[in-house]
Each structure stands twice: as structure tokens, then as C-alpha cells.
KELOBA-868074 format. One record per atom (N, C-alpha, C): x, y, z; residue in three letters. Coordinates in steps of 0.001 Angstrom, whole numbers, padded with zeros to 6 digits, always signed. Layout:
BEGIN
XYZALA
...
END
This chain:
BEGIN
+004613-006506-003213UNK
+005716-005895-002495UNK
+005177-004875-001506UNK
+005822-005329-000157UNK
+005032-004028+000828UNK
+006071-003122+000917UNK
+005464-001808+000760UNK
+006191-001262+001547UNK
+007502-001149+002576UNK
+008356-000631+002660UNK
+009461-001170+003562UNK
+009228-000405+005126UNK
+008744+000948+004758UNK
+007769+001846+005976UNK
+006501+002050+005558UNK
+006120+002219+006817UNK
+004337+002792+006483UNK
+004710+003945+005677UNK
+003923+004226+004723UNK
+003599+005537+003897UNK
+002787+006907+004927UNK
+003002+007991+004720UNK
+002475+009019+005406UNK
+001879+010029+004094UNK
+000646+010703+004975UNK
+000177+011460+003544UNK
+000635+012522+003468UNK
+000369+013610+002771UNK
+001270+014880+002044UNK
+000401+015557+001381UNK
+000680+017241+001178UNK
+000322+017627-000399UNK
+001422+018089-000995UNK
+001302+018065-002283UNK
+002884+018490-002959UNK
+002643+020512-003327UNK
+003957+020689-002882UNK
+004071+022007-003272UNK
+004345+022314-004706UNK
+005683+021570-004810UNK
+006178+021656-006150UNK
+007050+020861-006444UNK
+007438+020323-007689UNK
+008326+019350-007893UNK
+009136+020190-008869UNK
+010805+019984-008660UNK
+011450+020788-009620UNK
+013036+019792-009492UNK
+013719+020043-010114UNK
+015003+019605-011072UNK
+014695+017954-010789UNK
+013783+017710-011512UNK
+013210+016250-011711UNK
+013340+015658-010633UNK
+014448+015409-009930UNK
+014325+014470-008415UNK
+014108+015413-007405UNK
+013370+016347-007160UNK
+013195+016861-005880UNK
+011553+017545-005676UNK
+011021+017242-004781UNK
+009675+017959-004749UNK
+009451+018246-003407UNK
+008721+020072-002907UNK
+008667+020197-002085UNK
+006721+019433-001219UNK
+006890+019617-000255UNK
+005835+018673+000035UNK
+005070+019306+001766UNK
+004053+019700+001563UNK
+003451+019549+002987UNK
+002907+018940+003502UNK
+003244+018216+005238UNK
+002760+016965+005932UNK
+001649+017486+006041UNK
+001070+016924+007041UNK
-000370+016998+007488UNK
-000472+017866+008477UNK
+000716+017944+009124UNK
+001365+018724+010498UNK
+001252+020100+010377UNK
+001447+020184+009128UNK
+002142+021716+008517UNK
+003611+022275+008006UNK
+004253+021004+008389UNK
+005579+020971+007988UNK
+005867+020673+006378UNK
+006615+021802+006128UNK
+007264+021566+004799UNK
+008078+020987+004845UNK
+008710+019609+003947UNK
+009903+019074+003674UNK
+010187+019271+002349UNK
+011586+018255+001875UNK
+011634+018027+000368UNK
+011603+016704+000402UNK
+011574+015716-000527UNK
+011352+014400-000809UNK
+011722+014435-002302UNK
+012473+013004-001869UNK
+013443+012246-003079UNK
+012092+012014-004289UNK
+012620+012217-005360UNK
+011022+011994-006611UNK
+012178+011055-007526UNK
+011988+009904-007232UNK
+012848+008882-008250UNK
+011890+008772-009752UNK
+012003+009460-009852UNK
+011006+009511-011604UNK
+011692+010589-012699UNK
+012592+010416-013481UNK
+013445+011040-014404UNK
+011945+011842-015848UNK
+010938+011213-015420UNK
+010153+011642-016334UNK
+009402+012986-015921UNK
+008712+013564-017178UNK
+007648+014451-017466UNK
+006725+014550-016235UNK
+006312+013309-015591UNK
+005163+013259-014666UNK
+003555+013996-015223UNK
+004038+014466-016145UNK
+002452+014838-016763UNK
+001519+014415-015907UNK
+000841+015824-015715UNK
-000675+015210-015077UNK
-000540+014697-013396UNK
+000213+014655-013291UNK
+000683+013679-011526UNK
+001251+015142-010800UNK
+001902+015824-011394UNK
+003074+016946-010415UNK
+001850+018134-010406UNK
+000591+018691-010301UNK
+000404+019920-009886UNK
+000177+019986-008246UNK
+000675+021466-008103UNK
+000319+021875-006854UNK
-000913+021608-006328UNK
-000921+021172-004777UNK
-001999+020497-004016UNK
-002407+019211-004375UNK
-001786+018430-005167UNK
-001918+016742-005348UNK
-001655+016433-003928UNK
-002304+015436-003514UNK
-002305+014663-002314UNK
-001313+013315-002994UNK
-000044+013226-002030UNK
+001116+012627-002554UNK
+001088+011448-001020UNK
+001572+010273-001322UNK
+002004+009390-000632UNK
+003672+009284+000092UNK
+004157+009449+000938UNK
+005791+009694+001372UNK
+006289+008460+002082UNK
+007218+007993+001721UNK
+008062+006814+002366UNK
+008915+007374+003293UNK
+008999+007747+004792UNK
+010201+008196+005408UNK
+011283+007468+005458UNK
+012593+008152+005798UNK
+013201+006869+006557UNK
+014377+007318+007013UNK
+015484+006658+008312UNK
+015930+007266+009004UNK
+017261+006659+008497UNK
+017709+006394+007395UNK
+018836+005831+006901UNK
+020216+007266+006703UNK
+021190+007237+007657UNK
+022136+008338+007467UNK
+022753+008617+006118UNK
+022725+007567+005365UNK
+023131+008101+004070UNK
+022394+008704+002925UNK
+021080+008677+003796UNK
+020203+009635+002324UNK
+020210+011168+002928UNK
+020347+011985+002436UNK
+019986+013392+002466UNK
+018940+013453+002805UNK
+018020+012957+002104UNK
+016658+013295+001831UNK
+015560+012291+003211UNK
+014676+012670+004114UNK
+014414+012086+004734UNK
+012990+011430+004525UNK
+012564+011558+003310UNK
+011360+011110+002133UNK
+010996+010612+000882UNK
+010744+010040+000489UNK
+010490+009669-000911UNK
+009553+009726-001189UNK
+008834+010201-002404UNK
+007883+010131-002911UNK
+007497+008875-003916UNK
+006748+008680-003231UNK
+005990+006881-003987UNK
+004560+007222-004652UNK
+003691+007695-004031UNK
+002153+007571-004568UNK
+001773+008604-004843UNK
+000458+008809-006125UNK
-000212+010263-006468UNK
-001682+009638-006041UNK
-002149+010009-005207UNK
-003423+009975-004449UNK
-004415+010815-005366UNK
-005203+010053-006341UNK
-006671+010615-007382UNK
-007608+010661-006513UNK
-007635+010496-004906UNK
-008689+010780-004283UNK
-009755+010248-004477UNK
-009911+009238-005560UNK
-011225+008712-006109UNK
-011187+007413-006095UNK
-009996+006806-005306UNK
-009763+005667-004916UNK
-008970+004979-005942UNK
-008302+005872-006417UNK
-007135+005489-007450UNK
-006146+006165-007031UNK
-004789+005176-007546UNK
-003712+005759-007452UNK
-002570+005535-008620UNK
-001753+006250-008451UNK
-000327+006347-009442UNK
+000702+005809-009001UNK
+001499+005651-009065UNK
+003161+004869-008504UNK
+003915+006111-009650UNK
+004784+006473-009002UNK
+005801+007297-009568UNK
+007047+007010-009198UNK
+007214+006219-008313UNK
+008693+005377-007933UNK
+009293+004790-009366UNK
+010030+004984-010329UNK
+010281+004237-011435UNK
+011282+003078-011439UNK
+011347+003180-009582UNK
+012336+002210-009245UNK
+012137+000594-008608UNK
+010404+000778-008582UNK
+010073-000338-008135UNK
+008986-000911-008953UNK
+009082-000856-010586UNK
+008764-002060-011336UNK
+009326-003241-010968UNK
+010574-002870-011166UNK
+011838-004122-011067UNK
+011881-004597-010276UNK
+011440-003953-008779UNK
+011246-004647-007512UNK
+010106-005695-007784UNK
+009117-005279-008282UNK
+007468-006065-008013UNK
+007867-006971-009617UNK
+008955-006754-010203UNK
+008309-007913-011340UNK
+009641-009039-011131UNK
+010798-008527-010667UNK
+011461-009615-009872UNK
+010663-010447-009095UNK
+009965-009975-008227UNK
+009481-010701-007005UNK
+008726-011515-007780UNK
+007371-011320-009131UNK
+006441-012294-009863UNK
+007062-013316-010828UNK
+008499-012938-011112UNK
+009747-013627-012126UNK
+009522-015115-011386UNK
+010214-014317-009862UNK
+010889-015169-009026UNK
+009849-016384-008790UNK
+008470-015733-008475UNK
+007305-016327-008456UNK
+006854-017545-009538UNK
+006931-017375-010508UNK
+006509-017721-011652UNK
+005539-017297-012445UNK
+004884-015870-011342UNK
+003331-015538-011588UNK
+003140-014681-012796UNK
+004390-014455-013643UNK
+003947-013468-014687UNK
+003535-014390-016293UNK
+002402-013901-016778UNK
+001527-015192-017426UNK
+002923-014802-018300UNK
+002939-015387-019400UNK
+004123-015820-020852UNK
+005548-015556-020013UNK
+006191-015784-019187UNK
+007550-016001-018778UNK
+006907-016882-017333UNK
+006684-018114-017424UNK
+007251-018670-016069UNK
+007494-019657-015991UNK
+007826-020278-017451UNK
+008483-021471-017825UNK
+009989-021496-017584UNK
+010853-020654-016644UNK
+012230-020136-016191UNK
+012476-020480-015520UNK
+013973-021258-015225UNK
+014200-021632-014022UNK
+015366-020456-013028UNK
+016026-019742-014037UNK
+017036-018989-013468UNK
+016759-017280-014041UNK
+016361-016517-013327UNK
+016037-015038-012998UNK
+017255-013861-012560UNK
+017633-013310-013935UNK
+018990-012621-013417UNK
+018706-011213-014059UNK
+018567-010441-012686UNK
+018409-008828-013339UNK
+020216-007974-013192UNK
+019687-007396-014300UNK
+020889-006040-014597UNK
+022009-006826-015117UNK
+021727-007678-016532UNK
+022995-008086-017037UNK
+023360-007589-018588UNK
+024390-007291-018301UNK
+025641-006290-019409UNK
+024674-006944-020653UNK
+024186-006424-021674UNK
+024325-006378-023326UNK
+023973-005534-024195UNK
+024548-005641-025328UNK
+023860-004658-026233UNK
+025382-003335-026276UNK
+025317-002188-026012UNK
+026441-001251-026549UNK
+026162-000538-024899UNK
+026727-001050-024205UNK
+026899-000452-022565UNK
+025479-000303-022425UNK
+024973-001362-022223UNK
+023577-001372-021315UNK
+023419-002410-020609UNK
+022274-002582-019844UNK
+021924-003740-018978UNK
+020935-004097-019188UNK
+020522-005272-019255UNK
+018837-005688-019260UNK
+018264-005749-018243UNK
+017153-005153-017658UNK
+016701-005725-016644UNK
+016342-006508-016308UNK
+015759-008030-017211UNK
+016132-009218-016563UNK
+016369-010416-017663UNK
+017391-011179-017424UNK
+017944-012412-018381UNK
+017290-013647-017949UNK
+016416-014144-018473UNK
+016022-015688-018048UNK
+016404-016475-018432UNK
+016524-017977-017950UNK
+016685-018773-018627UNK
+016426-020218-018019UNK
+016562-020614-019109UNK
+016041-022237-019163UNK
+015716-023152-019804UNK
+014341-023902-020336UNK
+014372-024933-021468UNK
+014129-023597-022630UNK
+015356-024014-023665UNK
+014618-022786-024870UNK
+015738-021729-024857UNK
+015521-020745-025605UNK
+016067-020106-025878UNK
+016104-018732-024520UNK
+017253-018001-024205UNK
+017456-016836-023686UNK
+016607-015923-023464UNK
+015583-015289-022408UNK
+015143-014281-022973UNK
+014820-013434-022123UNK
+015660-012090-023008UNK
+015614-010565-022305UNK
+014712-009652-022332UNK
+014069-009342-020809UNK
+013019-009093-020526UNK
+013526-007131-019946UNK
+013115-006237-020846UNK
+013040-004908-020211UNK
+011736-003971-019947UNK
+011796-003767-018862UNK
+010842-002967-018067UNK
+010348-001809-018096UNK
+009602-001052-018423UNK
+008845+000258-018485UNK
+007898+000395-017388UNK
+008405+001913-016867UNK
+007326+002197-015940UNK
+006397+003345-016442UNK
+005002+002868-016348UNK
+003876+003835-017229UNK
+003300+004429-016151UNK
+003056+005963-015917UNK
+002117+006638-015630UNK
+001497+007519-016439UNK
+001696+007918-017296UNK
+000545+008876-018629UNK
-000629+008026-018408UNK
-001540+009188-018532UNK
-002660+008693-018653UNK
-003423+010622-019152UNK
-003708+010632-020312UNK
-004665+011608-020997UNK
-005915+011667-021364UNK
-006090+010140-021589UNK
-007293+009838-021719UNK
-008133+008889-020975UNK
-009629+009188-020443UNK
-009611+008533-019036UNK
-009423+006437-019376UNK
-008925+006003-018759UNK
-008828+004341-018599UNK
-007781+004172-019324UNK
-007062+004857-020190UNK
-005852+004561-021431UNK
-005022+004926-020679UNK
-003871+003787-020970UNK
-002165+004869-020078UNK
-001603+005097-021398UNK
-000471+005880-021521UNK
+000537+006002-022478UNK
+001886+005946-022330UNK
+003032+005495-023206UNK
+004163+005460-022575UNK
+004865+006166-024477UNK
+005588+006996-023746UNK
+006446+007400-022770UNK
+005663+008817-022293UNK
+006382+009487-021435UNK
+005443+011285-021099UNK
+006457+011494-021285UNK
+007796+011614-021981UNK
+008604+012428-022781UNK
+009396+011943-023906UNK
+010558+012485-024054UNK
+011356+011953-025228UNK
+012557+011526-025010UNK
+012273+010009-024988UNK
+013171+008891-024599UNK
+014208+008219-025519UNK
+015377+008958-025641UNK
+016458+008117-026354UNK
+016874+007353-025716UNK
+017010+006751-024869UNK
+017384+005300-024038UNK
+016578+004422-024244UNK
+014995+004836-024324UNK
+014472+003542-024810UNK
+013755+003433-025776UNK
+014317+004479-026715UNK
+014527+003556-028559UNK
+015364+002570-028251UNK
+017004+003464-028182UNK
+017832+002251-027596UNK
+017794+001140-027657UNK
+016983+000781-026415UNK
+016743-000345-025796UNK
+015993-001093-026784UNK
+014764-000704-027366UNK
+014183-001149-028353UNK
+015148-001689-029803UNK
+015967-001106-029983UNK
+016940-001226-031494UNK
+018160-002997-030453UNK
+018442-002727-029801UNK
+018966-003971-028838UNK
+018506-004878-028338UNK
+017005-004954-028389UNK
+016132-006373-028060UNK
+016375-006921-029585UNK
+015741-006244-030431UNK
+015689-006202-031688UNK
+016831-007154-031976UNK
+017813-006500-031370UNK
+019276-006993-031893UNK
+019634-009342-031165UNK
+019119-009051-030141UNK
+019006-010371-029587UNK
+018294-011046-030094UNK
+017217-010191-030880UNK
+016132-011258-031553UNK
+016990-012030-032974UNK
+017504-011324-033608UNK
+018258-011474-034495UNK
+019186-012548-034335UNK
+019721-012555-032809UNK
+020691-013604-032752UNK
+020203-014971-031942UNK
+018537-014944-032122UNK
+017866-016304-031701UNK
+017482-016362-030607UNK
+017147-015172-029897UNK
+016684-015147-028571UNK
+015575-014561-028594UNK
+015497-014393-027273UNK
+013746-014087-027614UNK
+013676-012687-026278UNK
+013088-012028-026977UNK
+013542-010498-026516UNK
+011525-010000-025920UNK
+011794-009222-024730UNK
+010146-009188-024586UNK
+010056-007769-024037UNK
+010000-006767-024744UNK
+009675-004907-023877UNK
+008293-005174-023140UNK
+008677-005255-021284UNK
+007127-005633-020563UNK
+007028-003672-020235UNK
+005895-003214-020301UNK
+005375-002079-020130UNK
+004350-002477-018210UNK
+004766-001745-017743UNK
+004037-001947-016234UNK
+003623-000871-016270UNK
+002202-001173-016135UNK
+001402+000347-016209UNK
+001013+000639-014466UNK
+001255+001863-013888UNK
+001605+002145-012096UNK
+000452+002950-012258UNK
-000631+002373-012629UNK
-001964+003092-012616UNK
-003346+002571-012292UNK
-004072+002600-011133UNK
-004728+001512-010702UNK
-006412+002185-011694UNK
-006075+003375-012637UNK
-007230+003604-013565UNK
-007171+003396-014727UNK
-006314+002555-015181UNK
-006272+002609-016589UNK
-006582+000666-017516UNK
-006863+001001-018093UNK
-007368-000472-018516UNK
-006991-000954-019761UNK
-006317-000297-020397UNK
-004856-000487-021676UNK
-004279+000579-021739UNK
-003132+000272-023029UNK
-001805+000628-023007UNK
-001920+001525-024439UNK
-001231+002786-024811UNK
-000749+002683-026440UNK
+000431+003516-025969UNK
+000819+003829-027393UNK
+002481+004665-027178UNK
+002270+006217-027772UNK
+002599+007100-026807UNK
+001782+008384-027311UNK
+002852+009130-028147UNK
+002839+008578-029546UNK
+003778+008558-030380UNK
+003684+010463-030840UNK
+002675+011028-030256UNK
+002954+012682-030588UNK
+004536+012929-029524UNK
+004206+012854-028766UNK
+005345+013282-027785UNK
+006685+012733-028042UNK
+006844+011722-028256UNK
+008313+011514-028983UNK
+008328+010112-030479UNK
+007726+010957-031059UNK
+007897+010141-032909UNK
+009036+009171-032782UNK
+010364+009369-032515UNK
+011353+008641-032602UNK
+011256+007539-032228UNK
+010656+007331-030715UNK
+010196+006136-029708UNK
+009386+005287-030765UNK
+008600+005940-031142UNK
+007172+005155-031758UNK
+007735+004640-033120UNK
+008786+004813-034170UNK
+009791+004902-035090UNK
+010606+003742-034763UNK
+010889+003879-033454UNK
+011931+002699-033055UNK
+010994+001063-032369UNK
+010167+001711-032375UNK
+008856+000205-031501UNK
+008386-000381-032959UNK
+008517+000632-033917UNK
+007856-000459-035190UNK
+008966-001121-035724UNK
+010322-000524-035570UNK
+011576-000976-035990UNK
+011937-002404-035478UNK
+011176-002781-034601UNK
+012331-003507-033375UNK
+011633-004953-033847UNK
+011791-005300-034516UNK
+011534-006895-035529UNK
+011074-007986-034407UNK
+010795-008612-034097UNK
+010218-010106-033334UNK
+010319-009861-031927UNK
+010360-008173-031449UNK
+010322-007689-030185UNK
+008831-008151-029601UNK
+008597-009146-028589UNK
+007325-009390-028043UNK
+006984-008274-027125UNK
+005631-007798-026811UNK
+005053-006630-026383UNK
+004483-007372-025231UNK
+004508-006787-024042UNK
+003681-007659-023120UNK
+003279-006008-022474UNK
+001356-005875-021071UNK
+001450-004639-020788UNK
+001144-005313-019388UNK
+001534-005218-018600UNK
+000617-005258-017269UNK
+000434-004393-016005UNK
-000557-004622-015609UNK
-001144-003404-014391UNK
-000752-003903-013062UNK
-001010-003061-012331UNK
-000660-003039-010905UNK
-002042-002943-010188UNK
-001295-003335-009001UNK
-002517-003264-007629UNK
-002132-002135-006942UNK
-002451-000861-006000UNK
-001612-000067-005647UNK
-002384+000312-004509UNK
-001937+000161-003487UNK
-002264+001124-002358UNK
-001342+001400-001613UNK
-001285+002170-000496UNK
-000364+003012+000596UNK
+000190+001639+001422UNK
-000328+000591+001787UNK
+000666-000133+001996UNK
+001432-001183+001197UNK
+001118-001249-000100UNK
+001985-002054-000937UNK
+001198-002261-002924UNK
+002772-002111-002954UNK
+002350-002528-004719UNK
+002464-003664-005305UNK
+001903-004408-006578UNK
+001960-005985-006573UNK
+001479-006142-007703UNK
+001483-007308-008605UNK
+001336-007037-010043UNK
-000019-007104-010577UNK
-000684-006856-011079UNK
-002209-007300-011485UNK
-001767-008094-012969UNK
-003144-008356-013371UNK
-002915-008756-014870UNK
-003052-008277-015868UNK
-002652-009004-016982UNK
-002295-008289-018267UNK
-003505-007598-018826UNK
-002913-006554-019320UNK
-003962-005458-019994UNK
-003583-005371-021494UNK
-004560-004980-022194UNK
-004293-005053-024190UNK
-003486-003652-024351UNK
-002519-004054-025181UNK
-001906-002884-025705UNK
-002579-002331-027136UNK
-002435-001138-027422UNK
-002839-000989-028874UNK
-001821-000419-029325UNK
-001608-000916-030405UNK
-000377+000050-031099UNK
-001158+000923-032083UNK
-000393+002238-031879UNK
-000822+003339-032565UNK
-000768+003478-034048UNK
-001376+004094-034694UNK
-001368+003530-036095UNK
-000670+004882-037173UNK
END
């Protein structure tokens, strides 16, 4: 997935009431920029990070920036957009390119189930149903390991107790973890930070685990391949 504008570089001032971070161009100009990431950001938000910005001249956003990339300077990067998993794993759905789902002929994201939720994507075809939900990973504490979650996620126990629940009724239920980290080389669940999460992932009965990585640079993100998860013990 490219980009929809060229990206421009930045350093971040500060990021505060979760969607907003202040940001200096290259120019010298301070702006603010949209931060679509409801999470912790651990490790990604300190002052003077070299940040990636999406402009754009659309009258209905307030905001005349988004923040997409955390620039490691070391030729790595982060994705903090938590809004464009779904973009880049639609597009590999659609593809067929994601290894264990591309035996599908019909690809339908954001459909109603479970107790007022949506899945992010319903497949189907020869076989049984199967609901595919998305995680976007940036933790990373330890160097090459990502972790999910960087806070404490009651939506996706949730979600976890409701795959669970489809599995039960003969479908086949799959939590894909997309790790938005072009340094990390597996997955675990950093079950200190929210026990409950990690409580509800052992709970979730014939829930299939899938992890995969990304490709990431300033002009576009795109899926890489699967990386080993470890579950925490």
C-alpha cells in the first residue's frame, strides 16, 4: 500500500490526549498532527523522535497532518497508524497473498458479530466461515521481539472471548497480530502489562494465532512474512 501523499519528515515535540502530537517540520514550523494510535506508544512518543507526516489538503480534517512513521534512524521503522493494518491486509486478502487464508473467494471487512462488535474481516468459501481480527503491534522492549498489547486492552480480551465464541459454533476464528516494525523478528504477549489480555488469549479455545511483519518505508507499507509467535508461559 503506497502512500496516498508523499510523507514529509518531522521531529515530534510531544504527543498528548492520545490523538494529538505536536511536531516540528524541517522548516521550523510547529504544527499538530492527527496520531491515529489509541495506544501507550511506549518507546515511539519521546521528544525529538524523527516522525514521518502524511499532509493533506482535505477541508474536512482539522488537522492538516497525520502521523504515520517513527524513524529509528538506523534504517528501521515503526508504523503507528493503527488504521492501516486493515488497509495492507485487505489489499493481501484481496490478493490471496496471506500464507493460511487464501483459499477464499469472498473478502468482507467490518461485519456485525459477537455482542456489538465487528470483525475485521469475514471470509468465505469452500469450508467453513472464517473470522479474521487484526492487531496492530508496535512494542518492542526487547531488541528483535515485538509485544502486544502496550496497554490494557478490554476490547481485545473481548474480541478474544468472541472468536472463541465462533469457534464453538464451527467456524474457524484466526487473531492475525501485524507486527508495524521493520526490527523485530517475533511476537509474544507482554502479559505484565495487562494479565487480563494474556488470561483471555489462553481462554479463547481453537482461536488460531497467526503473526506477520511488515515492509515499511516513507513511501509505502506492505505485508512481509510470517514471523513465530511465542506464547508466554
Amino acid at each position: 500500500m503506497n502512500f496516498a501523499t508523499p510523507l514529509i519528515p518531522a521531529r515530534l515535540i510531544r504527543r498528548y490526549k492520545r490523538f494529538l502530537a505536536d511536531v516540528r517540520l524541517e522548516d521550523g514550523q510547529e504544527v499538530t498532527a492527527h496520531c491515529a494510535n489509541p495506544g501507550s506508544m511506549m518507546g515511539l512518543a519521546e521528544p525529538g523522535t524523527k516522525v514521518w507526516l502524511e499532509p493533506n489538503d482535505d477541508p474536512k480534517k482539522k488537522l492538516k497532518y497525520g502521523w504515520r512513521l517513527v524513524d529509528h534512524e538506523n534504517g528501521h521503522f515503526t508504523g503507528v497508524d493503527t488504521s492501516l493494518p486493515n488497509l495492507v491486509l485487505k489489499a493481501a486478502l484481496m490478493a490471496k497473498e496471506v500464507p493460511g487464508l487464501e483459499g477464499y473467494d469472498v473478502v468482507r471487512p467490518e461485519v456485525k458479530y459477537g455482542e456489538n462488535s465487528r470483525i475485521d474481516f469475514l471470509l468465505s468459501g469452500p469450508g467453513p466461515d472464517t473470522y479474521v481480527e487484526v492487531k496492530s503491534v508496535t512494542l518492542c522492549r526487547t531488541p528483535g521481539l515485538a509485544e502486544f498489547p502496550d496497554s490494557v486492552t478490554a476490547r481485545g480480551a473481548k474480541h478474544l472471548a468472541e472468536l472463541a465464541g465462533v469457534v464453538a459454533q464451527g467456524h474457524r476464528a484466526v487473531m492475525l497480530y501485524l507486527v508495524q516494525r521493520t526490527d523485530c523478528a517475533g511476537l509474544t504477549l507482554a502479559a505484565d502489562l495487562d494479565p487480563a489480555y494474556a488470561a483471555a488469549f489462553k481462554a479463547a479455545s481453537g482461536v488460531e494465532v497467526m503473526a506477520m511483519g511488515c515492509k515499511i518505508s516513507p513511501l509505502r507499507i506492505s505485508l512481509a512474512g510470517p514471523i513465530p509467535f511465542t506464547s508466554p508461559d
